[in-house]
C-alpha positions as CSV (number, residue, x, y, z in Angstrom):
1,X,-1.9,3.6,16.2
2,X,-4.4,5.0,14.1
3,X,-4.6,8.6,15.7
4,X,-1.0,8.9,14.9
5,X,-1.5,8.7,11.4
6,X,-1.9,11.7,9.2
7,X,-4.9,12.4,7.2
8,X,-3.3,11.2,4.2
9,X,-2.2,7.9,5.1
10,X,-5.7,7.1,7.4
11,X,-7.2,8.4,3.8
12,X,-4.4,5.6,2.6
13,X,-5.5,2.9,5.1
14,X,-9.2,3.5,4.0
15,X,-8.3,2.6,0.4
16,X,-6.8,-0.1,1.3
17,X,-8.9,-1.9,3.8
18,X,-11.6,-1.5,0.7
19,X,-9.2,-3.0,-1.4
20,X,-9.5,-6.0,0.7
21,X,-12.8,-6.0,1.4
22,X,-13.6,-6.6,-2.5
23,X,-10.8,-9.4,-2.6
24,X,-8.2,-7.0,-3.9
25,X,-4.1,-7.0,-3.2
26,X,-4.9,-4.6,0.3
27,X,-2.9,-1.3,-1.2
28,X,-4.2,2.4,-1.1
29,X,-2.7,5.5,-2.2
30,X,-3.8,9.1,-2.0
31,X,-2.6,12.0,-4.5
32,X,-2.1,15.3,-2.0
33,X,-1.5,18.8,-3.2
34,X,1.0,21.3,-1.9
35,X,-1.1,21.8,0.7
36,X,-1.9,18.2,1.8
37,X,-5.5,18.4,0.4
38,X,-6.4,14.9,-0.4
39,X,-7.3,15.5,-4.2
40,X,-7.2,11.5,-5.8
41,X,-7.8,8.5,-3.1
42,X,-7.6,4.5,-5.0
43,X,-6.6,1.2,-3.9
44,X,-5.8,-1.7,-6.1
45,X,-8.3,-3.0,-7.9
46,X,-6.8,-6.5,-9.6
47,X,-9.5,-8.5,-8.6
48,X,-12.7,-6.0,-9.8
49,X,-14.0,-6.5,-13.2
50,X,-14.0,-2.8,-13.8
51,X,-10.7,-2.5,-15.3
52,X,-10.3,-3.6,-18.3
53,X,-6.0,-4.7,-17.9
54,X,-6.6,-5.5,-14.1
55,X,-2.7,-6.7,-13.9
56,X,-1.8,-3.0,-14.1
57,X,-4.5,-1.9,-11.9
58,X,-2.7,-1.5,-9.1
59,X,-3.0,1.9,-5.8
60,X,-0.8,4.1,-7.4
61,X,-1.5,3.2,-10.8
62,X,-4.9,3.6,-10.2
63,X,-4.5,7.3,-8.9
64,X,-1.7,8.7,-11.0
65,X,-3.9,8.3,-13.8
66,X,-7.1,10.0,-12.4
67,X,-4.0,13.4,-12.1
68,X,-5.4,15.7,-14.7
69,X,-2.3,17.3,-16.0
70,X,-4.1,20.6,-17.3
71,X,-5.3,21.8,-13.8
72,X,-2.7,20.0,-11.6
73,X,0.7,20.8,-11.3
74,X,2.0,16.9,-11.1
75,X,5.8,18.4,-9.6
76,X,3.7,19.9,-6.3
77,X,1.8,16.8,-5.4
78,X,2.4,13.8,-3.1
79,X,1.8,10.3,-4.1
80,X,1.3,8.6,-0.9
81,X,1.3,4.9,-0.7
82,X,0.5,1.9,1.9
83,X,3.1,-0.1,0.2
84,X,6.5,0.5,-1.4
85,X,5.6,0.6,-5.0
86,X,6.3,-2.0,-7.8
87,X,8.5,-1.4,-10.3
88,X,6.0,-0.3,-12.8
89,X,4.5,2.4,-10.8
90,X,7.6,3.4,-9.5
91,X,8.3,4.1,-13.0
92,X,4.8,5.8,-13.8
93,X,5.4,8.0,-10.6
94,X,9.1,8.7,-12.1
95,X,7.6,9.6,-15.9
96,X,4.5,11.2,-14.5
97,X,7.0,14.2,-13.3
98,X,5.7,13.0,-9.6
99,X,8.5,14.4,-6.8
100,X,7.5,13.5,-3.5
101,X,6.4,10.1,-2.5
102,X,5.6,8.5,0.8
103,X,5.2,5.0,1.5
104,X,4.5,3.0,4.8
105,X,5.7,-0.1,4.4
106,X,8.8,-1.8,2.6
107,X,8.2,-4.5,-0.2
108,X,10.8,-7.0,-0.4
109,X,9.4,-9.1,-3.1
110,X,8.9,-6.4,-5.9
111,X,9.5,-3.3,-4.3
112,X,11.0,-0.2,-6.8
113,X,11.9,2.9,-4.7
114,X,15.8,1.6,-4.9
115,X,15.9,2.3,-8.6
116,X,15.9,5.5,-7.5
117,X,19.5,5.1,-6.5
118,X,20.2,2.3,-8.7
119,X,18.7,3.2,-12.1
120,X,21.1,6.3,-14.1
121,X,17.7,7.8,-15.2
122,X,15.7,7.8,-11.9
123,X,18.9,9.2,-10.1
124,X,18.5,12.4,-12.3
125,X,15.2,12.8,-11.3
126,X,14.2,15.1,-8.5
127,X,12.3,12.5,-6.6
128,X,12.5,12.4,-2.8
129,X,10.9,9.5,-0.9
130,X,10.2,8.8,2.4
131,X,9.4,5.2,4.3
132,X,7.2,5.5,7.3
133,X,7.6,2.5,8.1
134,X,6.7,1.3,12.2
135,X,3.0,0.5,13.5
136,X,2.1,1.8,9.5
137,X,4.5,-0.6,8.1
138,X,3.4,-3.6,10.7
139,X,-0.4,-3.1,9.5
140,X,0.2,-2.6,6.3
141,X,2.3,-5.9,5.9
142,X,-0.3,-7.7,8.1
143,X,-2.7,-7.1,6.4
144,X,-1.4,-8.1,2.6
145,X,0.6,-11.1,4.3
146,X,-3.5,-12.0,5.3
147,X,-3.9,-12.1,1.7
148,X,-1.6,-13.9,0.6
149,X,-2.3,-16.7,2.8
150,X,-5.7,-16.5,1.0
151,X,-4.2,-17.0,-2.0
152,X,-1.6,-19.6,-1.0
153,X,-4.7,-21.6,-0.1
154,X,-6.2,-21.7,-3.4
155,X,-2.9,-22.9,-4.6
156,X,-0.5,-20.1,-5.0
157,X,2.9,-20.0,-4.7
158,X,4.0,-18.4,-1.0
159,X,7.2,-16.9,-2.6
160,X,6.2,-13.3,-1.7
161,X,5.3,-14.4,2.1
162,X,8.6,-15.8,2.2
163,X,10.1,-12.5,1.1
164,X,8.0,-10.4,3.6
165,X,8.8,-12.3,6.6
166,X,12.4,-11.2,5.9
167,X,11.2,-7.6,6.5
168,X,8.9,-8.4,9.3
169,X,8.7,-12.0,10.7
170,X,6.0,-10.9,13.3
171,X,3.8,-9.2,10.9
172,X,3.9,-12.7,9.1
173,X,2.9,-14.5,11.8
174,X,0.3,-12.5,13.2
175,X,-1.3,-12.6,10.3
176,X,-1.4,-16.6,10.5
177,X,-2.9,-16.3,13.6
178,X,-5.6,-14.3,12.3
179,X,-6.0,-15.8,9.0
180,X,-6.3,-19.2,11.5
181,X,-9.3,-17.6,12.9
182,X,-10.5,-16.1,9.5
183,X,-10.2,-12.8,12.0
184,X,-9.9,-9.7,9.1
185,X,-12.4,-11.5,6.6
186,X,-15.1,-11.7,9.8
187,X,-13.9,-8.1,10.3
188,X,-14.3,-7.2,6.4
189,X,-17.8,-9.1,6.2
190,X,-19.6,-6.9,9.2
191,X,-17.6,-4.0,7.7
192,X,-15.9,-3.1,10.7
193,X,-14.0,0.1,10.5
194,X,-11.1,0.5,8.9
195,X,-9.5,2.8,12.3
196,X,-10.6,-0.3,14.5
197,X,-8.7,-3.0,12.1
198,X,-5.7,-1.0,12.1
199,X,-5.5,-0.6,15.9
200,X,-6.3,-4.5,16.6
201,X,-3.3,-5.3,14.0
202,X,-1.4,-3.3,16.0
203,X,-2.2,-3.9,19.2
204,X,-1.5,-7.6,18.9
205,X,2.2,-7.6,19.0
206,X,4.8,-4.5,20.2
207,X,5.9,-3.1,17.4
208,X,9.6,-1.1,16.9
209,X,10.5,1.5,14.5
């Protein structure tokens, strides 16, 4: 799986494997120019004490803000994203001037991109998006579905697991089968590779576009 990835979504996948490694929401995103040159890489960062609003501190957030407008052009760069983003940075993208996004996997708890079609603003705006989805998407919502069984744990509502295993049941379960074995947070602890994670994930179940 991983070797089919481009650089920007491994770069992605790093982000957001560090995400979870320091108890974050497991989300990265990348800011590409023209060219594809990695210029911005971030993951969400709502459980760091860094920020100082940490319920805004989310991937994409976190990198369109880093985008400095005076030696960027922000219409020639690609936000790239492991997850479809939330309304609010769906938003930021939109009112950053931001024109090209690509996300790998689909949120159906709070995922934004159909504003795009829905909203009469956002439809005006020359935004083109594109859903990887496939082993990316599986991973991606392994991987956050692992985390919110974490947080179901300590006593959280399991609304958004609900929501995901209408997307993707398997990815769901396989991540209770790991979270049964406390498999990614032995993997996070001896800081096992984030290539390695993302081919285990994926190699647990076949997978379909």
């Amino acid at each position: 799986m991983w070797e089919e990835l481009s650089t920007e979504f491994k770069t992605a996948f790093e982000e957001a494997w560090t995400a979870f490694k320091n108890g974050n929401i497991p989300i990265g995103a990348v800011v590409c120019d023209g060219n594809g040159n990695i210029l911005i890489r971030e993951h969400n960062r709502t459980a760091e004490s860094g920020p100082v609003n940490r319920k805004i501190a989310h991937a994409e957030m976190n990198a369109i803000s880093r985008i400095d407008t005076s030696e960027v052009n922000v219409k020639s760069v690609v936000l790239y994203t492991t997850m479809e983003p939330c309304p609010m940075c769906m938003g930021t993208a939109v009112m950053s001037n931001i024109k090209h996004l690509r996300y790998a996997a689909r949120d159906p708890y709070c995922g934004a991109v159909h504003l795009k079609e829905d909203d009469p603003y956002l439809r005006s705006q020359a935004l083109d998006y594109t859903h990887t989805g496939g082993a990316a998407e599986f991973v991606q919502l392994v991987l956050q579905s692992y985390h919110e069984l974490k947080c179901i744990e300590s006593g959280s509502s399991d609304a958004v697991l609900r929501r995901f295993s209408e997307v993707n049941g398997e990815a769901v379960e396989t991540a209770r089968k790991l979270f049964a074995d406390k498999k990614l947070d032995d993997m996070a602890l001896k800081d096992v590779p984030v290539k390695d994670v993302c081919d285990m994930i994926a190699g647990t179940v076949s997978w379909k576009n």
